[in-house]
C-alpha positions in Angstrom: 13.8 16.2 44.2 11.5 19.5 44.6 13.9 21.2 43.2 14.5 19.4 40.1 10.6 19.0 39.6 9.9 22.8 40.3 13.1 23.3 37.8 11.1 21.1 34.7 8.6 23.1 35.3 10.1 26.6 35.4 11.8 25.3 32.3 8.9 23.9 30.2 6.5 27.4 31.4 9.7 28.9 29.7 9.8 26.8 26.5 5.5 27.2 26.3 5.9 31.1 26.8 8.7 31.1 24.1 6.8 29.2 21.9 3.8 31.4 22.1 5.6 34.4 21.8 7.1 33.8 19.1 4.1 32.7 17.1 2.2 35.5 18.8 4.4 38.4 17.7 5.4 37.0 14.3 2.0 37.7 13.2 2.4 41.7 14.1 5.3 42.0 11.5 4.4 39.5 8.9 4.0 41.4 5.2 5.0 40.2 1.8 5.5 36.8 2.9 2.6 36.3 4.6 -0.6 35.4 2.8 -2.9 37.1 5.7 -1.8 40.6 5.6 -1.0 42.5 2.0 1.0 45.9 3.4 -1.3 48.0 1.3 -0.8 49.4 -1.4 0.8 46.7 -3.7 1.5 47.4 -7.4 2.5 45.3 -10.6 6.6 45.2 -9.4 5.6 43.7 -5.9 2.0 41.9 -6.2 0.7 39.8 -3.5 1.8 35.9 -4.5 -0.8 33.0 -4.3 1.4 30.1 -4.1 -1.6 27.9 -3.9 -5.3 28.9 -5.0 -6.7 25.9 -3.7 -6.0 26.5 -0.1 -8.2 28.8 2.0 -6.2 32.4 2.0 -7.6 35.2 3.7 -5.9 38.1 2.7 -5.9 41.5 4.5 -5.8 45.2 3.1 -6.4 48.3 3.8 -6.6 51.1 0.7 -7.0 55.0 0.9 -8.6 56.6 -2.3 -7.2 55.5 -5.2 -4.9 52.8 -3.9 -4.8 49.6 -5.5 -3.4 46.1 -4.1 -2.7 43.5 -6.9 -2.9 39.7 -6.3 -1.1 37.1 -8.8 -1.6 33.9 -9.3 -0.9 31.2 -11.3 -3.2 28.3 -12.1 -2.3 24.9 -13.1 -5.2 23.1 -14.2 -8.6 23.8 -15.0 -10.8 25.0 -12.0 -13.3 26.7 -10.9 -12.0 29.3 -8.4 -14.1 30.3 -4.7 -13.4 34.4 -4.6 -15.1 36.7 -1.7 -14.6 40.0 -1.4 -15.4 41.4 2.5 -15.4 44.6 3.8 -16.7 45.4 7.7 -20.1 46.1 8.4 -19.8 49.1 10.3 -18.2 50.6 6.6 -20.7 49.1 4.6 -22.7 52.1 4.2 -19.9 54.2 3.2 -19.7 54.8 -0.7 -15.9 53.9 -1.3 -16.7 50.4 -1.6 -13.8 48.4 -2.9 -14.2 46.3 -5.8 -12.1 43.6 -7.2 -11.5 42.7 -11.1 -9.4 39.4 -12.3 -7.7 40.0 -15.1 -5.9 37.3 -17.1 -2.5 37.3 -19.0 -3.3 39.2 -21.9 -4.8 42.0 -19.8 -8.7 40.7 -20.5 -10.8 40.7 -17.6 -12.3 37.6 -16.8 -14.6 38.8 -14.1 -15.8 41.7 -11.9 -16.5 41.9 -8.1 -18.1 44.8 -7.1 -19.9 45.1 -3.8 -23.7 45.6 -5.2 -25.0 42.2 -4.2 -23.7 41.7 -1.0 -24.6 39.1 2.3 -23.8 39.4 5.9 -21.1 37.1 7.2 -20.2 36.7 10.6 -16.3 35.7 10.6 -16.3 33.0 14.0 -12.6 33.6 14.3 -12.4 37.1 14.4 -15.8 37.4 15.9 -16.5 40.6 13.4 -19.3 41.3 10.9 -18.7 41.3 7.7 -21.0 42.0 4.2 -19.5 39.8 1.4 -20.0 39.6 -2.6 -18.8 35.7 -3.4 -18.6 34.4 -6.5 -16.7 31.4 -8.3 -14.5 31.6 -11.7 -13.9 29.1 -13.7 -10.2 29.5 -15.1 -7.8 27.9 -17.3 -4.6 27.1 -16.8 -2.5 30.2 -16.8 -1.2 33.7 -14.8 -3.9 35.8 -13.3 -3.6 39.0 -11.5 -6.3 40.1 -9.2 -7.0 44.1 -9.1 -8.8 45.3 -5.5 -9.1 48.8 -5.5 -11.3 51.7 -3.8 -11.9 55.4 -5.3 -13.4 58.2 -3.6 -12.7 57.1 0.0 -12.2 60.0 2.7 -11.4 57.4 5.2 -9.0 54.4 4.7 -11.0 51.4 3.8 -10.3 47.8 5.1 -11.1 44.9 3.2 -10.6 41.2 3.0 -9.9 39.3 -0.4 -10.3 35.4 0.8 -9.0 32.8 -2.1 -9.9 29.0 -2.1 -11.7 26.1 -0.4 -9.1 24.3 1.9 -8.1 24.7 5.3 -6.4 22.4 7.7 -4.3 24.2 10.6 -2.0 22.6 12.4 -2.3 23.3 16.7 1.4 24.4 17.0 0.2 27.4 15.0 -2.1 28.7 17.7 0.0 31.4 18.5 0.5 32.4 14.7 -3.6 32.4 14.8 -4.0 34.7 18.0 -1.0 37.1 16.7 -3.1 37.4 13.3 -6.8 37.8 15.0 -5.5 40.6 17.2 -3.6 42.1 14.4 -6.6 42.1 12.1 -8.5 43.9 15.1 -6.1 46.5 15.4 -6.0 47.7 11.5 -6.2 51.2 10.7 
């Protein structure tokens, strides 16, 4: 009977490490399919998706001088649209700031986020300091594309684009969670 109990036990240890593994580590590869992590740079033949611009999206880049990631997304209805635009505090005082412009489809720009009027933000997940610029859009049903870029940086510069109000996380995808805060530590 020790046997057999000891054996459950082995075997569900087994099944929890797999499980958090798995989760854990697909987190360190995850790119284009992934709305957390952008693979910098990304151009107009392989833009960053938003699937859905009412759920909370953090998305995270990181841009040498004169890199550009772009972000599309299509809305269906009317709304008005949460955008922030982070960067780490410790590069705040750096003059590369990024900056990000929305651009609709006939190539207008509908707004402009710069990194002028910024606010701390301490990110509880993560447990880093941020400064953010936050603003909402109101747009009309259509395609968008989303422009972040930085000019004049010496050093690669990290930034987080974060899209939406929603979030609802589900607890099997704690590993996902951990994989993603120690991968967003661990950007360069």
């Amino acid at each position: 009977m020790k046997r057999i109990v000891s054996w459950c036990i082995g075997v569900l240890l087994g099944a929890f490490f797999v499980w958090f593994g798995v989760g854990f580590f697909a987190a360190q590869r995850a790119c284009a399919s992934d709305p957390q992590f952008t693979c910098s740079p990304r151009d107009l033949a392989h833009p960053v998706e938003v699937t859905d611009a009412s759920h909370a999206q953090a998305y995270y880049g990181v841009l040498s001088s004169g890199e550009r990631d772009i972000y599309r997304l299509t809305i269906a209805s009317a709304t008005s649209l949460p955008l922030a635009l982070l960067i780490p505090a410790g590069q705040a005082a750096g003059p590369a700031r990024p900056l990000a412009t929305v651009i609709d489809a006939k190539g207008e720009t509908v707004a402009n986020m710069t990194m002028q009027a910024t606010q701390p933000f301490f990110d509880s997940g993560t447990r880093m300091d941020y400064v953010e610029s936050r603003a909402t859009i109101a747009l009309d049903p259509g395609t968008y594309s989303i422009y972040v870029g930085v000019n004049a940086a010496i050093t690669p510069q990290r930034y987080v684009l974060a899209i939406g109000t929603d979030t609802a996380f589900n607890p099997a995808e704690l590993p996902y969670i951990l994989g993603s805060i120690y991968r967003i530590h661990t950007m360069r």
